[in-house]
C-alpha positions as CSV (number, residue, x, y, z in Angstrom):
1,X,14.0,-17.4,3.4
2,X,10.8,-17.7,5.2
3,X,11.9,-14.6,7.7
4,X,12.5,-12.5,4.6
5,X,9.1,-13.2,3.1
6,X,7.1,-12.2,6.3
7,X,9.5,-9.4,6.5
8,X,8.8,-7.8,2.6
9,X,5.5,-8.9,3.0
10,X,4.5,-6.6,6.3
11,X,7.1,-3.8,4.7
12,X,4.2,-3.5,1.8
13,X,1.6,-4.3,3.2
14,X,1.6,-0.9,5.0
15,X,1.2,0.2,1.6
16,X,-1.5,-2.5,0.8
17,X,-3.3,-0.6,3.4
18,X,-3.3,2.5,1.9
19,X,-4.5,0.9,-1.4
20,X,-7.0,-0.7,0.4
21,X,-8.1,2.5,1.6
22,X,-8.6,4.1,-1.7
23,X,-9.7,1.2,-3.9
24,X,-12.2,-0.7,-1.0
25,X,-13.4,2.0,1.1
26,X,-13.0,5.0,-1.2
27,X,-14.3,3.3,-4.4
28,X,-11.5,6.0,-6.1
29,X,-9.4,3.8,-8.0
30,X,-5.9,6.1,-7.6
31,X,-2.9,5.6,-9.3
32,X,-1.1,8.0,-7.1
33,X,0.2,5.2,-5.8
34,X,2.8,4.7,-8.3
35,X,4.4,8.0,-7.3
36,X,3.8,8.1,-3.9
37,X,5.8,5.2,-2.6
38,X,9.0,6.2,-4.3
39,X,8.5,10.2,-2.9
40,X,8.4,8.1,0.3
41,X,11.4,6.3,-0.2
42,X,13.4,9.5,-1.8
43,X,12.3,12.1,1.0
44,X,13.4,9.0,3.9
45,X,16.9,8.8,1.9
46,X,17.3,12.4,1.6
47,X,16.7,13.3,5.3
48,X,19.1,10.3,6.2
49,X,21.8,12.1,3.7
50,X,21.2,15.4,5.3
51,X,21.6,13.9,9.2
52,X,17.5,14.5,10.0
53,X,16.3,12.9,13.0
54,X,15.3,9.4,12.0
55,X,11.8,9.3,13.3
56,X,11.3,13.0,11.7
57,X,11.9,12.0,8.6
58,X,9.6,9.1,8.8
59,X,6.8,11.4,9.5
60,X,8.3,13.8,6.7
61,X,7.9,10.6,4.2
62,X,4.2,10.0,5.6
63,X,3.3,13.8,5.0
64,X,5.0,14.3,1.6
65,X,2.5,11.1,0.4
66,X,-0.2,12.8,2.3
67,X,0.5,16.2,0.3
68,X,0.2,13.7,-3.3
69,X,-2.8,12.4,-2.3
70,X,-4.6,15.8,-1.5
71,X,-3.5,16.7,-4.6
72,X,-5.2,14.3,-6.7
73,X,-8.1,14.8,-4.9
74,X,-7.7,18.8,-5.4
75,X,-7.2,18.1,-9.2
76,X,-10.9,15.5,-9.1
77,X,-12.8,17.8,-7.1
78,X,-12.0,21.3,-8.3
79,X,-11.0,20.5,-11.8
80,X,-13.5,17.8,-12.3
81,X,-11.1,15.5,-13.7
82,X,-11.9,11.9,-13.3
83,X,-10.5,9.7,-10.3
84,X,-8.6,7.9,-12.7
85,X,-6.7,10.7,-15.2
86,X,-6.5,12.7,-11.8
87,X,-4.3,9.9,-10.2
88,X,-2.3,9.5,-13.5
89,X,-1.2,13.3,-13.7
90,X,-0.4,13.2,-10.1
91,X,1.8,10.2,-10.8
92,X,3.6,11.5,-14.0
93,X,4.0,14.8,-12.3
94,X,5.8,13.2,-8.9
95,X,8.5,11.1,-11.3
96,X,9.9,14.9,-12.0
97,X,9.2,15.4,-8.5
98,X,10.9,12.2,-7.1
99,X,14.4,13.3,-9.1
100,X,14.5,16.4,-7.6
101,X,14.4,15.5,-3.8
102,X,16.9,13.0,-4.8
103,X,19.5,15.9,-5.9
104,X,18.7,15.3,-9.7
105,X,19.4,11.8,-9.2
106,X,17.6,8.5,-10.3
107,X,19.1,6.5,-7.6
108,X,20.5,7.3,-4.0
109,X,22.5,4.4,-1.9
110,X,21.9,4.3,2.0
111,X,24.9,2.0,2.4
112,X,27.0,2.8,5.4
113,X,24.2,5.3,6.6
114,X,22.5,5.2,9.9
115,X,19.1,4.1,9.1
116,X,15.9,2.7,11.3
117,X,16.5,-0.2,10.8
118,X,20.0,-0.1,11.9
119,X,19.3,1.1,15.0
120,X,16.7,-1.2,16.0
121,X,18.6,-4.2,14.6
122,X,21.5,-2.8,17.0
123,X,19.7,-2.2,19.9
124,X,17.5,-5.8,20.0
125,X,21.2,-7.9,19.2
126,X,21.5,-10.3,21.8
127,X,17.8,-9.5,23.2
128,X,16.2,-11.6,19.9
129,X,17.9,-13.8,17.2
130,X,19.4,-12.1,14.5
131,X,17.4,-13.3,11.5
132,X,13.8,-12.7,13.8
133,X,15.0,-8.3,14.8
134,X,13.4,-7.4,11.4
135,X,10.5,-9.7,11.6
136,X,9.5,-8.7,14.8
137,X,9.9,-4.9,14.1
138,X,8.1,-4.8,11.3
139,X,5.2,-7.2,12.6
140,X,5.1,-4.8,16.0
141,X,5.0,-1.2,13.5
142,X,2.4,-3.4,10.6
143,X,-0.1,-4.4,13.9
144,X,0.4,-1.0,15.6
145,X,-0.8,0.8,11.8
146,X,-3.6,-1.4,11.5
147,X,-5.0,-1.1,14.9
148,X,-5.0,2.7,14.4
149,X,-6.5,2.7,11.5
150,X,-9.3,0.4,12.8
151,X,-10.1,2.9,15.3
152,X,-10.3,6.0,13.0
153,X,-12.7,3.9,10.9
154,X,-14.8,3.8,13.9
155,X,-15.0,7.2,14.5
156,X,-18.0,9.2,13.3
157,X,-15.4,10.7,10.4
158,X,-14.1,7.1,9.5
159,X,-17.5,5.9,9.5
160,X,-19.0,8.5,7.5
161,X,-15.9,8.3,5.4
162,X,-16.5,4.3,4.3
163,X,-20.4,5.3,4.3
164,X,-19.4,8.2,1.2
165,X,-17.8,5.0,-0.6
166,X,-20.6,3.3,-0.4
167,X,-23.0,5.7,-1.2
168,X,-22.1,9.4,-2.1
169,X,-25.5,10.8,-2.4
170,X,-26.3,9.5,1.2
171,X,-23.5,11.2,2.6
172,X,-24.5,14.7,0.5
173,X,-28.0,14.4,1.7
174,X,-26.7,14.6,5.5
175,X,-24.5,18.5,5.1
176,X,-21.4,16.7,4.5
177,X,-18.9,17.9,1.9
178,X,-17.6,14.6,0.2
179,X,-15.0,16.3,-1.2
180,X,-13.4,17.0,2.1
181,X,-13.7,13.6,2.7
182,X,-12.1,12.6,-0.2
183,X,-9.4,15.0,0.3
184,X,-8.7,12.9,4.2
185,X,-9.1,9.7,2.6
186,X,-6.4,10.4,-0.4
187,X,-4.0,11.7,2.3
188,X,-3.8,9.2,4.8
189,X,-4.2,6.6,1.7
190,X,-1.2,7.6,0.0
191,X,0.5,9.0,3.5
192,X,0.4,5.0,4.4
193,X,1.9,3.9,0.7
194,X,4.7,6.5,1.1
195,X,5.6,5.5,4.8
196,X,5.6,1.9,3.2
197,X,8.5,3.3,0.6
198,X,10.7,4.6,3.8
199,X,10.5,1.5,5.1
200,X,10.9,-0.4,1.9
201,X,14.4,2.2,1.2
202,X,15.8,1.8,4.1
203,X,15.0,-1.9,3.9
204,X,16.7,-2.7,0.6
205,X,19.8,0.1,1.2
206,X,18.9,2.1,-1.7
207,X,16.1,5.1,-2.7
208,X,15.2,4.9,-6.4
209,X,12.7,7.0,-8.7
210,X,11.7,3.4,-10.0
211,X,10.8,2.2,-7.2
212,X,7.1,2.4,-7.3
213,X,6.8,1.2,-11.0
214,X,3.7,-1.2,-10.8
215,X,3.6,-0.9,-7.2
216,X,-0.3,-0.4,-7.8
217,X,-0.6,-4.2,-9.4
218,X,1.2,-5.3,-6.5
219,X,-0.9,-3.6,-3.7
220,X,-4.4,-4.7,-5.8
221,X,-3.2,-8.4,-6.0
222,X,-2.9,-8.6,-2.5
223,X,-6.3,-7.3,-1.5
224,X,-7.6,-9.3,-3.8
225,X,-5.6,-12.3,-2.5
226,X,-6.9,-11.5,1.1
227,X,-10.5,-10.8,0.1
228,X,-10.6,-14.5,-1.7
229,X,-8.7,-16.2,1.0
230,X,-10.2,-15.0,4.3
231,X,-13.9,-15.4,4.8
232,X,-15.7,-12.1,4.2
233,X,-16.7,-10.0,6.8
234,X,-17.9,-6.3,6.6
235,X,-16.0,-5.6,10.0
236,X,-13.2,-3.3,9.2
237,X,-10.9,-5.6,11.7
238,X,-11.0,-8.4,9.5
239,X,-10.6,-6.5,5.9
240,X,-7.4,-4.7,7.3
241,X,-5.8,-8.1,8.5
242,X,-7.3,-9.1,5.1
243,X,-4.9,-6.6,3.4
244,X,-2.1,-7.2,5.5
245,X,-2.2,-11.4,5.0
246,X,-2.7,-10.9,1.4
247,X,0.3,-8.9,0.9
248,X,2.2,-11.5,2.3
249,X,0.6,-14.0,0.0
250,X,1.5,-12.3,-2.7
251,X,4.9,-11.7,-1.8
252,X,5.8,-15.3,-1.1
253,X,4.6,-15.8,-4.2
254,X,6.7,-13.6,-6.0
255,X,9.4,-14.3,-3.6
256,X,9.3,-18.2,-5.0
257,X,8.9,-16.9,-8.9
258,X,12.0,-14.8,-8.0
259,X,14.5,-17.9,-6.6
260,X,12.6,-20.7,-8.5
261,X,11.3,-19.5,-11.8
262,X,14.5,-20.7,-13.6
263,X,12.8,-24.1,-13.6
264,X,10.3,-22.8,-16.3
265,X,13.3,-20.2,-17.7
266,X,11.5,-17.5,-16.1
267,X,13.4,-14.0,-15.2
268,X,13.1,-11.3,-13.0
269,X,11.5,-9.6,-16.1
270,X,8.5,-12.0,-16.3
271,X,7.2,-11.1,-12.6
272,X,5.1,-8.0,-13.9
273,X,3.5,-10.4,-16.6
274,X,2.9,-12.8,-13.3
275,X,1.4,-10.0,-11.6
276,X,-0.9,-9.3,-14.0
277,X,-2.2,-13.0,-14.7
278,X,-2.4,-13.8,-10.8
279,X,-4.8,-10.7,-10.8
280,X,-6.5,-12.1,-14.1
281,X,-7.0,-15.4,-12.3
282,X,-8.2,-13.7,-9.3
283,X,-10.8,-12.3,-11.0
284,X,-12.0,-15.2,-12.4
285,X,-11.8,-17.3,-9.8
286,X,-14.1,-14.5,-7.5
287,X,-16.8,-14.4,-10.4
288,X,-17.0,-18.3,-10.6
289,X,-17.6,-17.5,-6.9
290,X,-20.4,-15.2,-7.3
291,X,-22.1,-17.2,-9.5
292,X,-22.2,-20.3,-7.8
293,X,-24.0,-18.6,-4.9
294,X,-26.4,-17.0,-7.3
295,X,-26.8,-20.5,-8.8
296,X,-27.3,-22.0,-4.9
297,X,-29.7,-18.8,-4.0
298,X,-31.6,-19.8,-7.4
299,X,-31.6,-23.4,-6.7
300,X,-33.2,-22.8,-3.4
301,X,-35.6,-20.3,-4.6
302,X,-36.9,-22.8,-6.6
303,X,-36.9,-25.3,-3.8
């Protein structure tokens, strides 16, 4: 139980790293998201149908999100539609897309099929316990994407990437086109979310066109989660491992709604509504938060 929560928890929280990406450091709140991570999951099952090179069709996944996030930022900058109805088109648009790279099909089973995970499971048997291969994979390939991406944000274009999020007209005033910028920070967003979906396919045997449905709640509930959990820091090291602890959070949680919710006559139906009222509480909990510092700063103000 607990190996499978760690497991589902580092799966998505590749793709609460792409989230991250657009929501934290972009400020471009993208529902792309919700199509993304199922184009991930339907170009990984595809390949594996056709016999592609396993790792190629990893990277195939990570471009084809790449493409839908430069696209939503094509459709923001050049059309001057805003973030929002930009990442909604994008999104409606990819369902169509999804069912076509799945050969017209809503759903595509990977039983049987040589996947990723297969290998690695059958190459470590014997090396590491069974019930620990997954774990460990996933915690080596979660770490490995993390690190990476803490180094690109401390490169001059990572740093002047999270400086455009902060403050657009700074980054005008100094030559740079923020809608390049945008353009790089879509991509690798939504490149993360749909490397997340391969994973996530291969993961649970099956590709499906639903996949990604609320997938957005999911990866916002778990930065959240991190954010209020983990001391703040402006250190991007600490609000990637942020991301990454907070997806498993959430995913324990929903993992114990899942087996245990019959206490309270809950079903598998009720986890969106729990979704959204963990991120309701969230929020309130975080401006209770804020305002008892202002209240401390006033108090000794007055001091």
């Amino acid at each position: 139980m607990i190996e499978g929560i760690f497991v589902e928890g580092l799966i998505y929280g590749i793709m609460v790293l792409g989230v991250f990406i657009s929501f934290r450091i972009l400020d471009f709140p993208d529902l792309t998201v919700d199509g993304s991570f199922p184009l991930g999951a339907a170009l990984m099952a595809q390949c594996i149908m056709m016999g592609v090179n396993l790792w190629l069709a990893l990277l195939i996944a990570f471009a084809g999100g790449v493409i839908a996030g430069v696209v939503t930022s094509l459709i923001h900058n050049h059309l001057k539609v805003p973030n929002l109805l930009a990442g909604i088109l994008t999104m409606t648009m990819l369902y169509s897309v999804n069912i076509r790279v799945l050969g017209n099909r809503a759903n595509v089973p990977l039983l049987n099929q040589e996947t990723i995970l297969s290998l690695v499971t059958e190459r470590l048997t014997g090396i590491i316990p069974d019930e620990y291969i997954l774990l460990v994979f996933f915690a080596v390939v979660t770490l490995a994407i993390k690190l990476l991406l803490d180094l690109f944000f401390r490169t001059d274009l990572g740093l002047t990437i999270g400086a455009m999020g902060n403050n657009e007209q700074m980054v005008i005033s100094q030559g740079v086109n923020p809608q390049t910028l945008k353009s790089i920070g879509l991509g690798l967003s939504n490149g993360l979310v749909a490397l997340s979906g391969a994973f996530a396919a291969q993961y649970l045997g099956f590709a499906d066109v639903g996949l990604g449905q609320g997938i957005i709640i999911s990866g916002l509930a778990s930065v959240m989660i991190g954010e209020f959990l983990i001391m703040k820091s402006n250190r991007i090291g600490v609000l990637t491992l942020c991301a990454v602890l907070g997806s498993i959070c959430f995913y324990a949680v929903m993992y114990v709604g899942r087996y245990y919710g019959y206490v309270i006559n809950m079903t598998p139906n009720d986890l969106n509504l729990i979704k959204g009222i963990l991120i309701i509480a969230l929020l309130v909990l975080t401006q209770s938060k804020k305002l008892k510092k202002f209240a401390v700063k006033a108090v000794v103000k007055n001091d």
